[in-house]
C-alpha positions in Angstrom: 5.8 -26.7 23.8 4.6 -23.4 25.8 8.1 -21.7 24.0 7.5 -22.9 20.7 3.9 -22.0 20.6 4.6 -18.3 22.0 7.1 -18.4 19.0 5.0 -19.2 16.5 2.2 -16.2 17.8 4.8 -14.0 17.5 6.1 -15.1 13.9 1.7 -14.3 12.7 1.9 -11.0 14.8 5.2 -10.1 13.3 4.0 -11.0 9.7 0.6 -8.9 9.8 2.5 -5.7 11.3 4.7 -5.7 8.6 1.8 -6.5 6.2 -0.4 -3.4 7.8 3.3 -1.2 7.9 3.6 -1.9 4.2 0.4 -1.3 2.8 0.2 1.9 4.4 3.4 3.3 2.8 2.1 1.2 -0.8 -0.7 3.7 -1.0 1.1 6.9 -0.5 3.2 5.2 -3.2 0.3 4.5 -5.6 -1.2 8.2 -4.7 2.2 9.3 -5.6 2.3 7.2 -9.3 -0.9 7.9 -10.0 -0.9 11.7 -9.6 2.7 11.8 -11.5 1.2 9.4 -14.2 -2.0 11.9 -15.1 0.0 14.9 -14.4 2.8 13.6 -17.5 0.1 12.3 -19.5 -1.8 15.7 -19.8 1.5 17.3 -20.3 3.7 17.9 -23.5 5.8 14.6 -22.2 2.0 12.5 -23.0 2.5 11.2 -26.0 6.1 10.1 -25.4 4.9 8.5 -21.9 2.1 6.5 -23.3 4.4 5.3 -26.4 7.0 4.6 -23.8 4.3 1.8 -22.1 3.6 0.4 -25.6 7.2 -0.2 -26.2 7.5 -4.0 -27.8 9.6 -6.4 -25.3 9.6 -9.7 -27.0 6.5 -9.2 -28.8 4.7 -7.5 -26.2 4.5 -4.0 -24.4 5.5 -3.3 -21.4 2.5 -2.5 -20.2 1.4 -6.1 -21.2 4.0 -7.6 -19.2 3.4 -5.6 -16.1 -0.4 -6.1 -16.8 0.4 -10.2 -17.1 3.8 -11.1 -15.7 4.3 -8.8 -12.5 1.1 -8.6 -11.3 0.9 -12.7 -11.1 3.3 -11.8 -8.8 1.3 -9.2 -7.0 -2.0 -11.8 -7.2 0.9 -14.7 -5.6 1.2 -12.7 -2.8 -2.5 -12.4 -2.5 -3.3 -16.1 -2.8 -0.3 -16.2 0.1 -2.1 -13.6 2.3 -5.9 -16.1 1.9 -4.0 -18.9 2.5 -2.7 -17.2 5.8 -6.0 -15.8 7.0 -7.2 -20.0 6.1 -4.6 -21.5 8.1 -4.3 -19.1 11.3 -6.2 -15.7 10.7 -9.8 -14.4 11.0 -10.8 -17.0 8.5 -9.6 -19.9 10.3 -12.4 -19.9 12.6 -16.4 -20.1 11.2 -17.3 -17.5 14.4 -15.3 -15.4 13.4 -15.0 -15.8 9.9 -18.9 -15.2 8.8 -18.7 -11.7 9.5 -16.2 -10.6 6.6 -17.5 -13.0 4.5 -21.0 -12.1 4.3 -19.8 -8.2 4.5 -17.4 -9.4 1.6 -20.3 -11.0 -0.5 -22.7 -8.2 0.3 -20.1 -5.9 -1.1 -19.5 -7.5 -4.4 -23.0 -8.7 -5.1 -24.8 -5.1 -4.6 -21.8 -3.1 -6.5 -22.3 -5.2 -9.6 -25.8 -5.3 -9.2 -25.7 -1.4 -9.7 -23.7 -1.5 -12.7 -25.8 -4.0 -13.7 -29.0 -2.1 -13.3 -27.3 1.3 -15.2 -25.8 -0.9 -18.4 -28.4 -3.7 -18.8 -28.7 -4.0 -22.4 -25.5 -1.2 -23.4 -22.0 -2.3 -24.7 -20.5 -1.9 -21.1 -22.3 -4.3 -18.8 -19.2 -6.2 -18.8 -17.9 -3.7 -16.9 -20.2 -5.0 -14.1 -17.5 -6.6 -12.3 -15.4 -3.0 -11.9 -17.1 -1.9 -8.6 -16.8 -5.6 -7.0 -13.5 -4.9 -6.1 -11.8 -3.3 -2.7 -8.1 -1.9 -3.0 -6.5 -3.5 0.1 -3.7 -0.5 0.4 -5.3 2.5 0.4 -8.1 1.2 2.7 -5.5 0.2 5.5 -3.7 3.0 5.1 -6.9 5.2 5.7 -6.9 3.3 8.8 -3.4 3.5 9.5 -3.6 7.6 9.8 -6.5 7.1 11.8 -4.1 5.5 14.5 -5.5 4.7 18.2 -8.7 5.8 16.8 -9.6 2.3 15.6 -9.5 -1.0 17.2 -7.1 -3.6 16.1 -10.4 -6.1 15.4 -11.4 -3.7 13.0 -8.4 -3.4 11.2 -8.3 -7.4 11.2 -12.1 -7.3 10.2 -11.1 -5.0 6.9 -8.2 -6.6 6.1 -9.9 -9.6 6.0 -13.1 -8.4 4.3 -10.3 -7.1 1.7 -8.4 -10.4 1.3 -12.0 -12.4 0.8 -12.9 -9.4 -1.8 -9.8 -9.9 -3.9 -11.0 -13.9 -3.8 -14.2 -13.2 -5.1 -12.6 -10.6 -7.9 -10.1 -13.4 -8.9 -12.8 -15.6 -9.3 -14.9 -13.3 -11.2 -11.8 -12.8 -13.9 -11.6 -16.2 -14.0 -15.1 -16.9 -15.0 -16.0 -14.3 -17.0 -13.1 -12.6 -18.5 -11.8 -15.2 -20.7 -10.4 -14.8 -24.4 -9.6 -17.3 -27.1 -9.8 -20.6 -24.5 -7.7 -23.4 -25.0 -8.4 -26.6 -23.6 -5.0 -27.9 -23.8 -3.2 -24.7 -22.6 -5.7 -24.7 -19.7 -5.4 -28.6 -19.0 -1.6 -28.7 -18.6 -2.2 -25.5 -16.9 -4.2 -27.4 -14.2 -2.0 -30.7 -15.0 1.0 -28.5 -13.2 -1.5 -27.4 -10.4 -1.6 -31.5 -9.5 1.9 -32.3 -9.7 2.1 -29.2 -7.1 -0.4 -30.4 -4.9 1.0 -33.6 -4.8 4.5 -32.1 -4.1 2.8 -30.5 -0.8 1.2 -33.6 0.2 4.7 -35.3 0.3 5.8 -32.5 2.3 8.5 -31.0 -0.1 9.3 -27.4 1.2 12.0 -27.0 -1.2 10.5 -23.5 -2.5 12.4 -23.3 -5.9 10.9 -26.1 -7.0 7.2 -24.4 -6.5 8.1 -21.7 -8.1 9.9 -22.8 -11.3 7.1 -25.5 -11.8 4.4 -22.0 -11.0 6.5 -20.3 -13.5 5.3 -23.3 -16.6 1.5 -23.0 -15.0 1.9 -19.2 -15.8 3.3 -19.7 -19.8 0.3 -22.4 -19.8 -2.5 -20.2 -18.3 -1.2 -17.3 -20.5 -1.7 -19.3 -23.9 -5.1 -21.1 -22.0 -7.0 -17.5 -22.5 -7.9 -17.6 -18.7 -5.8 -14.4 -17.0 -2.3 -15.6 -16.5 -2.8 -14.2 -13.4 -4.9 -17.0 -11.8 -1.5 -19.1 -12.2 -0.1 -17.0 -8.9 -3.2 -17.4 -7.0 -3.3 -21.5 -7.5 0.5 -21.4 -6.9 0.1 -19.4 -4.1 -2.3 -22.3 -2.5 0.1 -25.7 -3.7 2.9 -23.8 -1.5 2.6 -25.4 2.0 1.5 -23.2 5.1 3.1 -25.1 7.9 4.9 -24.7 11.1 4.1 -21.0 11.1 7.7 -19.9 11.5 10.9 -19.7 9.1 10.6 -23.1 8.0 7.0 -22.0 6.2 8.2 -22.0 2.2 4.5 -20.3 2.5 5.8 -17.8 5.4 9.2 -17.2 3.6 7.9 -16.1 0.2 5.3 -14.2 1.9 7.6 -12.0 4.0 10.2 -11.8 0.9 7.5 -10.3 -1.9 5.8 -7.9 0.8 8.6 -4.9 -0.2 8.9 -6.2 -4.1 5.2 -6.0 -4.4 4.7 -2.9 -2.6 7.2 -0.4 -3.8 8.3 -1.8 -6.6 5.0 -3.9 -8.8 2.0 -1.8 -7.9 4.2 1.1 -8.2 4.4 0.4 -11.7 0.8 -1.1 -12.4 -0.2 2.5 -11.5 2.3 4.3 -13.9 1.6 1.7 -16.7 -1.6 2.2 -16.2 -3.3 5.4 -15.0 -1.8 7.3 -17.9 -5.6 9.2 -18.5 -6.0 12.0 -20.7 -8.4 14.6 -19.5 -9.4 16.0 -23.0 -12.5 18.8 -22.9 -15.5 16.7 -22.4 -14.2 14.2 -20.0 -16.8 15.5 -17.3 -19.8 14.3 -20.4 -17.7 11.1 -19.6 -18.6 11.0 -16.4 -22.4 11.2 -17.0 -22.6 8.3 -19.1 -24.2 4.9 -18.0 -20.9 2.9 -17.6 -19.5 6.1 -15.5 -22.3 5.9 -13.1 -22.5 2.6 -13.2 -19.1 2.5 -11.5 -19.7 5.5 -8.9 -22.5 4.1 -7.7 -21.2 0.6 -7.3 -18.3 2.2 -5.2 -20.1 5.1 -3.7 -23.4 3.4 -2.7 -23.3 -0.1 -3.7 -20.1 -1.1 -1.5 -20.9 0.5 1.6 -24.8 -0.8 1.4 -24.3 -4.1 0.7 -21.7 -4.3 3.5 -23.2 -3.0 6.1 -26.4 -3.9 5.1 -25.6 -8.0 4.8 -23.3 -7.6 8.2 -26.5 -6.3 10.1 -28.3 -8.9 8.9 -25.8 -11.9 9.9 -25.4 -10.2 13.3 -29.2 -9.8 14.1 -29.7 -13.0 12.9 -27.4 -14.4 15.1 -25.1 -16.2 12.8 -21.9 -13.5 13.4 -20.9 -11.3 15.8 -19.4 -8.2 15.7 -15.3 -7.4 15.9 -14.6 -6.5 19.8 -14.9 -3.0 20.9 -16.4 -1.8 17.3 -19.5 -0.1 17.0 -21.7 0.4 13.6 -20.9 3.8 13.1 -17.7 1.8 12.8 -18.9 -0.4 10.2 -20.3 2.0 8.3 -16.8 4.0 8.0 -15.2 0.5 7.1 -17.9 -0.1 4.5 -17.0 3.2 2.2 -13.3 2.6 2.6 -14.8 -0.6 0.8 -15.4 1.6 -2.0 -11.8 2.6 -2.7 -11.6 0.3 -6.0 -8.0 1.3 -8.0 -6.1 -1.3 -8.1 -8.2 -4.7 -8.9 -10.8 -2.2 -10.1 -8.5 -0.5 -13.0 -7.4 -3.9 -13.4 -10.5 -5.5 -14.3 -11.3 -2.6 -16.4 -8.5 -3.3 -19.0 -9.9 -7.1 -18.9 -14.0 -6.0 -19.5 -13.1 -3.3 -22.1 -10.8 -2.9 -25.7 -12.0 0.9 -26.4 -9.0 2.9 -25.3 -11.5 5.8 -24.6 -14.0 4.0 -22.1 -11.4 2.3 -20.7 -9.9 6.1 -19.7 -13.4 7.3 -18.0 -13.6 4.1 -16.5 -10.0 4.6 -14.8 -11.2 8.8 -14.2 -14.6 6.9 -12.9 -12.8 4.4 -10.5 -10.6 7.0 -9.1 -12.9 9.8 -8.4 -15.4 7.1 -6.7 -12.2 5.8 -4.6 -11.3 9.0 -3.6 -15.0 10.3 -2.3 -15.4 6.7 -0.4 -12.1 7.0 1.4 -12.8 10.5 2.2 -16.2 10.1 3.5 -15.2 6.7 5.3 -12.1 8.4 6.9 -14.4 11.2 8.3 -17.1 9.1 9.8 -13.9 7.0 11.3 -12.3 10.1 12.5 -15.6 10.5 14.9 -15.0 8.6 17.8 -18.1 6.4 18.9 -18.6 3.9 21.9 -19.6 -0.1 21.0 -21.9 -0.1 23.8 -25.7 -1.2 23.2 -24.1 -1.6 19.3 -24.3 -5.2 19.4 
């Protein structure tokens, strides 16, 4: 019992090393795309690497079927991670889970608020949902070149605060980024969902099956108008979590997408998608309300409402802060918050159509990332004591 236990804690510590290990390399990766991506785009290679994305693939581009096939794969592998944080991680107990969940909610509700506040009333308040969002790789790997520097609980705390964020950005593109709904798409869609919950109630671990079965939920969700993403996230939670070790279907999949999703599918989210063209009055782009809308929902809003709505729950008793971290801590953690890319750029191409908005929105989202991670790695950088924090 004692072996098999001690077994199973090494199989979760295992798993979130190699999680941390990857995302740290996945954002030198997506710094790496993303700078070769603007970099071709501004050159005299732009308008054959742009046309190259738009390339039709069975009726769509391929920037469509990164945009709608891969990344279910990439949002799979998220709904994996919640599931594991549910099960076993710093969500599975209420103590401990309060914390990032009210610093989670406090950094999604005062980012759109923000944008909110700047568009009310203008053609891009739907874009209020851009700032909401916390890019999981680059903020661990901030914290991975910090090293030693940082506790392990804090790490935990952001990668949970991260995990809960994406959650809350899922739901968000669920609810309010839907086209041209059909109720019978959507229906079967959630039909499929059943016959998958039903399968992990009988206790069938025979992970093909999921996954061809999650592959009709995805052709369903796609014609439903709802983001054929949300397929990988509800297929993602029908997979049983159980036994912790090999014999997880849950554990598997998760340990086999970590590389694939890593190097290979955000990768190319980022080249498909950060293509911007910096033409002469791109820095008037900047100024508009949608523009600062966005930075101040990642510069301000993220690391306010996180820090702001963890002080409260700790003062008011109801969390406690992560072992040996301090607030100077917390407020470090709360701008590497406002690193948005990923989920960001990707609810960017849901909120707008305008190819041009959509560009300062992606020039908008990356500038803000980069001055939050900066200013969050420096503060981190400054070593502090916990004592008399709490």
């Amino acid at each position: 019992m004692v072996t098999s236990l001690k077994k199973k804690t090494k199989d979760v510590v295992n798993l979130f090393a190699e999680f941390s290990r990857n995302e740290k390399a996945s954002g030198t990766m997506l710094i790496i795309c993303t700078v070769a991506s603007i970099a071709i785009t501004n050159s005299r290679f732009g308008s054959n690497y742009l046309e190259f994305w738009h390339t039709q693939v069975l009726s769509h581009s391929l920037q469509h079927w990164v945009n709608d096939g891969l990344m279910a794969i990439f949002f799979l592998l998220i709904g994996l991670e919640i599931e594991r944080e549910l099960y076993i991680g710093e969500l599975s107990d209420p103590k401990s889970a309060s914390l990032p969940i009210v610093a989670a909610i406090g950094g999604m509700v005062i980012p759109a608020l923000l944008h909110f506040l700047f568009n009310h009333g203008t053609a891009t308040v739907d874009g209020a949902g851009i700032p909401m969002a916390t890019d999981i790789a680059f903020a661990l790997g901030i914290l991975a070149l910090l090293g030693s520097r940082i506790p392990i609980s804090l790490k935990v705390f952001l990668t949970a605060l991260a995990i809960i964020d994406d959650l809350g950005a899922i739901a968000v593109i669920a609810l309010f980024y839907v086209s041209d709904f059909s109720l019978l798409h959507f229906a079967s869609a959630l039909g499929i969902f059943s016959l998958l919950l039903v399968l992990n109630r009988l206790k069938v671990k025979w992970l093909s099956i999921y996954l061809a079965l999650g592959a009709v939920m995805w052709y369903f969700m796609l014609m439903s108008g709802v983001h054929a993403t949300i397929a990988g996230v509800l297929l993602a939670f029908a997979i049983p979590f159980r036994n912790l070790g090999d014999d997880s279907p849950s554990y598997r999949l998760q340990h086999f997408l970590h590389k694939p999703v890593a190097f290979v599918i955000m990768p190319l989210f980022a080249l498909a998608n950060t293509g911007i063209a910096l033409g002469g009055n791109w820095l008037e782009g900047l100024a508009t309300a949608n523009s600062l809308g966005i930075l101040a929902g990642l510069l301000v809003g993220k690391p306010l409402g996180i820090v702001l709505f963890s002080f409260v729950a700790v003062r008011q008793g109801w969390s406690r802060l992560p072992a040996e971290v301090c607030w100077r801590q917390m407020v470090g953690t709360g701008f590497l918050g406002g690193i948005g890319f990923t989920m960001s750029i990707f609810i960017t191409l849901l909120a707008f159509g305008n190819p041009e908005i959509i560009d300062i929105s992606k020039l908008s989202i990356l500038l803000a990332s980069l001055l939050a991670g900066t200013i969050g790695y420096l503060i981190l950088r400054k070593q502090d004591t916990p004592k008399g924090s709490r």
